[in-house]
N, C-alpha and C positions, 0 to 999 in steps of 0.2 A: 765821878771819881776824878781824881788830878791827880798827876803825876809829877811829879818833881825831877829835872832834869839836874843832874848835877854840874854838867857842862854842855855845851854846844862850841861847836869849831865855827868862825865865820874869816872870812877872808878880812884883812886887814882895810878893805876897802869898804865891805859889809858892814862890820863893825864901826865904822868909823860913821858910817850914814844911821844908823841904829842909833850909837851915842847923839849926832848932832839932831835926830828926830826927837828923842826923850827930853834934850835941852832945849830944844826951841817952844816944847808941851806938845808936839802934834802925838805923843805915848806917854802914858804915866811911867814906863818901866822899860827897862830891858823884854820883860815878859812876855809886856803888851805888843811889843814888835814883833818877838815870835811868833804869838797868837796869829797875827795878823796874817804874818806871812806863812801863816798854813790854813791861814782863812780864806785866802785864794787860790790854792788848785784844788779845796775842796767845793768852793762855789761853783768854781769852772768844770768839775767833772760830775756836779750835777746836772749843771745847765747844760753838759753834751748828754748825760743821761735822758734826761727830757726831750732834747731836739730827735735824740733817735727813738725814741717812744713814737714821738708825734711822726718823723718819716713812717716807721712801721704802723700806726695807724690810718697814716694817710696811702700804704700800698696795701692795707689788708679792706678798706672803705674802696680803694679801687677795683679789687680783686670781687668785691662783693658787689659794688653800682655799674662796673665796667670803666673804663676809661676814655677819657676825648681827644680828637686829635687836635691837631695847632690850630687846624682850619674852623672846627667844633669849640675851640674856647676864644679864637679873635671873634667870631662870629656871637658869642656868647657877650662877649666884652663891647662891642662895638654897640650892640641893642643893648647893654646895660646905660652904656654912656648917653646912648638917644633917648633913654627914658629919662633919665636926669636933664639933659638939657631940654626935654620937653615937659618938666616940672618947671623950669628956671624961664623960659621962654613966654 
């Protein structure tokens, strides 16, 4: 469905970067500006939708394996790193 706006208010300064972006082609339209610019805080409050997905999966995976301490993941990390350099080696 589309809906057809009959006006939009943009600041004088708005407006002015709207027009010289449809002149220069980087937008076919006044429209396609609009679009645009509600193309990004809809993107952006997906992609915080997902990042809090992923935190609350990664505290209910801990809840459920348990957790490590700083000392349990350097220690973790450090023999990761020895394994690789003892590939490379």
């Amino acid at each position: 469905m589309i809906l057809r706006m009959n006006s939009i208010t943009l600041t004088p300064e708005l407006e002015q970067y709207a027009a010289e972006a449809v002149a220069a082609g980087r937008y076919r339209d006044m429209s396609e500006v609009v679009q645009a610019g509600l193309t990004l805080p809809q993107q952006s409050e997906a992609e915080l939708a997902e990042f809090v997905a992923s935190l609350e999966d990664a505290r209910a995976e801990g809840e459920r394996d348990g957790f490590l301490s700083a000392a349990q993941v350097q220690t973790r990390v450090r023999a990761a790193i020895a394994r690789v350099a003892a590939r490379r080696g």
